[in-house]
PAZAPA-4460 file (N, C-alpha, C; in steps of 0.05 Angstrom, whole numbers, plus 32768, in hexadecimal, padded with zeros to 4 digits):
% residues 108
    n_x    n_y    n_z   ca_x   ca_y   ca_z    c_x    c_y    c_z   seq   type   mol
   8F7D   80A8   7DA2   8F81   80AB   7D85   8F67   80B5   7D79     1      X     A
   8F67   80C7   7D61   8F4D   80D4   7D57   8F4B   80CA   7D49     2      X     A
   8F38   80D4   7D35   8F2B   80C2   7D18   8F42   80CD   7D0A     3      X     A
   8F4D   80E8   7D0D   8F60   80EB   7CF6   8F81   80E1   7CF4     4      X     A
   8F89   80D3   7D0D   8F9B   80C6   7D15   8F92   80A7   7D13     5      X     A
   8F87   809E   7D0E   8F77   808A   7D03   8F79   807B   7CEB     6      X     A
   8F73   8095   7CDB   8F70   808F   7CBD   8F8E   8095   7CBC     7      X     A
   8F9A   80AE   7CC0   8FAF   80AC   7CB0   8FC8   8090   7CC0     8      X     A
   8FC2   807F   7CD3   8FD5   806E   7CD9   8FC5   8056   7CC9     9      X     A
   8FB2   8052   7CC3   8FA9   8046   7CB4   8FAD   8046   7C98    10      X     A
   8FB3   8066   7C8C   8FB6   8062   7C71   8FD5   8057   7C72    11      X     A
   8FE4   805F   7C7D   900A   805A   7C83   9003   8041   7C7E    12      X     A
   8FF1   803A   7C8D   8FFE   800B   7C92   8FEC   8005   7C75    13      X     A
   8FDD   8014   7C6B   8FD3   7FFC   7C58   8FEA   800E   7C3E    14      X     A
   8FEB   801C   7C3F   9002   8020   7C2C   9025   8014   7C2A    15      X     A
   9028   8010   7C41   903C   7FFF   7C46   903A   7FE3   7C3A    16      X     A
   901E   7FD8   7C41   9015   7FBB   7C41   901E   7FC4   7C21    17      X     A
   9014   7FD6   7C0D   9011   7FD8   7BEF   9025   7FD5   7BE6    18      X     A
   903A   7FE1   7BEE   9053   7FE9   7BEB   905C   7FCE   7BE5    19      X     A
   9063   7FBF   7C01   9072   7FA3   7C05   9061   7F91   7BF0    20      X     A
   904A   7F8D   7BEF   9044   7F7A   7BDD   9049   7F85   7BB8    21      X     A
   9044   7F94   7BB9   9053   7FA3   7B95   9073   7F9D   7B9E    22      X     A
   9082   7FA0   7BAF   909F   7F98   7BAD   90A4   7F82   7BAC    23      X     A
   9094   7F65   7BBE   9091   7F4C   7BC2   908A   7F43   7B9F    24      X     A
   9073   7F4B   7B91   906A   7F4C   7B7A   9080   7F4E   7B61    25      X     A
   908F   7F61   7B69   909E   7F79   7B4F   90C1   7F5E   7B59    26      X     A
   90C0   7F5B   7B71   90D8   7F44   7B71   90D3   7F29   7B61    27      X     A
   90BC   7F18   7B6C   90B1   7F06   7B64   90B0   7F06   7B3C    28      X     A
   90A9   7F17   7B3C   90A8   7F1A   7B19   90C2   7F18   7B0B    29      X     A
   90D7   7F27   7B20   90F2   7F2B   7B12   90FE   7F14   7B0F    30      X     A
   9108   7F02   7B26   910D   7EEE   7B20   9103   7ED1   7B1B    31      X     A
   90E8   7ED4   7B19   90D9   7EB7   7B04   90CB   7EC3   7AEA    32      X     A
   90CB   7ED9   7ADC   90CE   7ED6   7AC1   90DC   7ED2   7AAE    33      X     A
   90DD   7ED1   7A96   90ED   7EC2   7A87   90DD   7ED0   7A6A    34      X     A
   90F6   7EE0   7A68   90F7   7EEC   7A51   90F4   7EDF   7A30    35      X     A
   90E7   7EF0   7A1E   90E0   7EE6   7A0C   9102   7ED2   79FF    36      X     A
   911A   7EE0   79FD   9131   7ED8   79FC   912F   7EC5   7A07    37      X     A
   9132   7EC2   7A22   9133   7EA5   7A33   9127   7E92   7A26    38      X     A
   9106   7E97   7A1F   90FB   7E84   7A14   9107   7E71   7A00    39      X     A
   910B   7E7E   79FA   911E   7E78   79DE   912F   7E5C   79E0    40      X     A
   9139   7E67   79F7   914C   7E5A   7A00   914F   7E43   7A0C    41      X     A
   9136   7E3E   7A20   911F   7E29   7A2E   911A   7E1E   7A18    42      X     A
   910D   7E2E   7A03   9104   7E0F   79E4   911A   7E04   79DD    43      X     A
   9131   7E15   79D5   9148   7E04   79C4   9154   7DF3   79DC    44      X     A
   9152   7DF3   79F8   915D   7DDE   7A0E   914F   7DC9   7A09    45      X     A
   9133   7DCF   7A07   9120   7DBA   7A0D   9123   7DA6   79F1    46      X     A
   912C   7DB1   79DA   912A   7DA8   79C0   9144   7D95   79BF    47      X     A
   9162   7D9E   79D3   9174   7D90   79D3   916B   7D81   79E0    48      X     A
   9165   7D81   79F6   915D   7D6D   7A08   9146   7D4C   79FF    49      X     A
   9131   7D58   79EE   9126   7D49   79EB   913D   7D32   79C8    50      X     A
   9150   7D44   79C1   915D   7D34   79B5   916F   7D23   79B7    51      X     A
   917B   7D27   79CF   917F   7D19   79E3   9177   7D03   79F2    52      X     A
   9164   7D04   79FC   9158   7CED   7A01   914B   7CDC   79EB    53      X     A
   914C   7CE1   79CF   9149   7CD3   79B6   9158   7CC6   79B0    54      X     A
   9176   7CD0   79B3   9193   7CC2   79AC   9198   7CB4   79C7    55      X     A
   9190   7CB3   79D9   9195   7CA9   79F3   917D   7C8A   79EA    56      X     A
   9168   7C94   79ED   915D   7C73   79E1   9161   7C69   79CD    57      X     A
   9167   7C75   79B4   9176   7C59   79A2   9184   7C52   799F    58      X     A
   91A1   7C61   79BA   91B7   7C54   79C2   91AE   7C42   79CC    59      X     A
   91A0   7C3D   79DD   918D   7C2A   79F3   918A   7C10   79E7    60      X     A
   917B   7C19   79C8   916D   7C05   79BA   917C   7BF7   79B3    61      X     A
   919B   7C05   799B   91AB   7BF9   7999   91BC   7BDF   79A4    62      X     A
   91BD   7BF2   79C2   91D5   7BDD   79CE   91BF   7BC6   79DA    63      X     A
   91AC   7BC4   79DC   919C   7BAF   79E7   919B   7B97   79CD    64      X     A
   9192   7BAA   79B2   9199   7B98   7998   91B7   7B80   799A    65      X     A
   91C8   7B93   79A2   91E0   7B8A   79A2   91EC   7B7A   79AC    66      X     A
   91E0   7B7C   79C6   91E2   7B6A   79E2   91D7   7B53   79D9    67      X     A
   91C2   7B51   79CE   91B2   7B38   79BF   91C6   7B2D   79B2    68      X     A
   91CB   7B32   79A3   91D9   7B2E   7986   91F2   7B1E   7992    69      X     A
   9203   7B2E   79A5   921B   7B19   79B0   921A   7B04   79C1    70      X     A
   91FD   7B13   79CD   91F7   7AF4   79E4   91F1   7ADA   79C8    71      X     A
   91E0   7AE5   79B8   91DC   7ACA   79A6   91F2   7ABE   7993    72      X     A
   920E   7AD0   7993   9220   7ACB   7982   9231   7ABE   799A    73      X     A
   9235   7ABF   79B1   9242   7AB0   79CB   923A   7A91   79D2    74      X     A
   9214   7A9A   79D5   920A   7A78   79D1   9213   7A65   79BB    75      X     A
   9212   7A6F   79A1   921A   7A63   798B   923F   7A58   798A    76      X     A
   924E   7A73   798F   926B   7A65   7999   9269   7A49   79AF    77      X     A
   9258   7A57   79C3   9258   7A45   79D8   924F   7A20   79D6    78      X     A
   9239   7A26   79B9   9230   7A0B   79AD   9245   7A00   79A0    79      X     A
   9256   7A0B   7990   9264   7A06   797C   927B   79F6   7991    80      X     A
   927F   7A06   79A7   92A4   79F9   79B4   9296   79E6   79C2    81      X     A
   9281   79D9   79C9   926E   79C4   79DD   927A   79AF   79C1    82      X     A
   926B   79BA   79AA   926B   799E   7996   928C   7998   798F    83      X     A
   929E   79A9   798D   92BA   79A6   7988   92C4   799F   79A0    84      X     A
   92C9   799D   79B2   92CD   798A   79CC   92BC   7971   79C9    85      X     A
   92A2   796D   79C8   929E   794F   79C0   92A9   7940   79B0    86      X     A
   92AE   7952   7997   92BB   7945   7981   92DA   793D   7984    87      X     A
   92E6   794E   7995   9306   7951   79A3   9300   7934   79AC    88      X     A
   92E7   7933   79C1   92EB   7919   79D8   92E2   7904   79CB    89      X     A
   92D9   78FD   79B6   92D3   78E9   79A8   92EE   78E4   7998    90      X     A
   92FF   78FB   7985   930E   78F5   7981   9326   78E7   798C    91      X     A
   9324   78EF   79A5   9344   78E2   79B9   9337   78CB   79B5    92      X     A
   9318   78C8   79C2   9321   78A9   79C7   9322   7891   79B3    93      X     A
   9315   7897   799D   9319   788B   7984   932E   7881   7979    94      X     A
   9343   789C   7982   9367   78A1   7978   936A   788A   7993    95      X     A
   9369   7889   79AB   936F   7873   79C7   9369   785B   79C2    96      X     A
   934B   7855   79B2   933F   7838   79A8   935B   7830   7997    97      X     A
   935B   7841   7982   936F   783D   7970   938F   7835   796D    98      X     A
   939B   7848   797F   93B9   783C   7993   93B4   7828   79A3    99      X     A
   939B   781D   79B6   9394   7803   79B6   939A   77EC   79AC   100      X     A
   938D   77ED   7997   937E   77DE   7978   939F   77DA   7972   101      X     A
   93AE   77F0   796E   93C7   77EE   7966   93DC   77DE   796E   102      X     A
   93D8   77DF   798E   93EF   77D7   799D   93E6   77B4   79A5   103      X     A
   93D0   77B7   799D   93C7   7792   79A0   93D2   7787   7989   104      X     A
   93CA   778E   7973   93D2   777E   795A   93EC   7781   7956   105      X     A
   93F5   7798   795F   941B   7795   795C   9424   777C   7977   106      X     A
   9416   7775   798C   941B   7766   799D   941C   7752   799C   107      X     A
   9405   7747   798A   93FC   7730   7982   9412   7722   796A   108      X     A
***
């Protein structure tokens, strides 16, 4: 091979090399840019999105409020039917002393 078979297989491969990387390049650009339009479009996602997750936590907040609120309105039922069953079971047996009380003095 001479110097002038040389250079010109030399100029082929590094022009080749040029080639593929401007095509590698010119692909790469096509599909990860994002047009000024797009942009657009990326903000108003991002703008739903982050409103979204705004209404998503004070749903959050809400129902946690809420959750409170019935657990403490459940305890409270739950106090209330404890004291009305004592008062039930004091009543029977008061009303039992009493048909007692009753059935002696009618006996007597």
């Amino acid at each position: 091979m001479n110097h002038l078979e040389f250079v010109a297989a030399t100029s082929i491969v590094l022009f080749i090399a040029f080639a593929l990387g401007w095509f590698a390049y010119w692909l790469l650009h096509r599909f990860t840019r994002i047009a000024g339009a797009d942009m657009g479009e990326v903000d108003r996602l991002a703008q739903s999105l982050h409103e979204a997750e705004e209404a998503r936590d004070q749903a959050l907040i809400y129902l946690e409020q809420r959750e409170s609120e019935l657990a403490n309105h459940i305890s409270q039922a739950e106090a209330e039917l404890r004291a009305a069953m004592e008062g039930l079971r004091d009543a029977r047996q008061e009303a039992e002393e009493m048909r007692a009380y009753i059935e002696r003095m009618n006996a007597s």
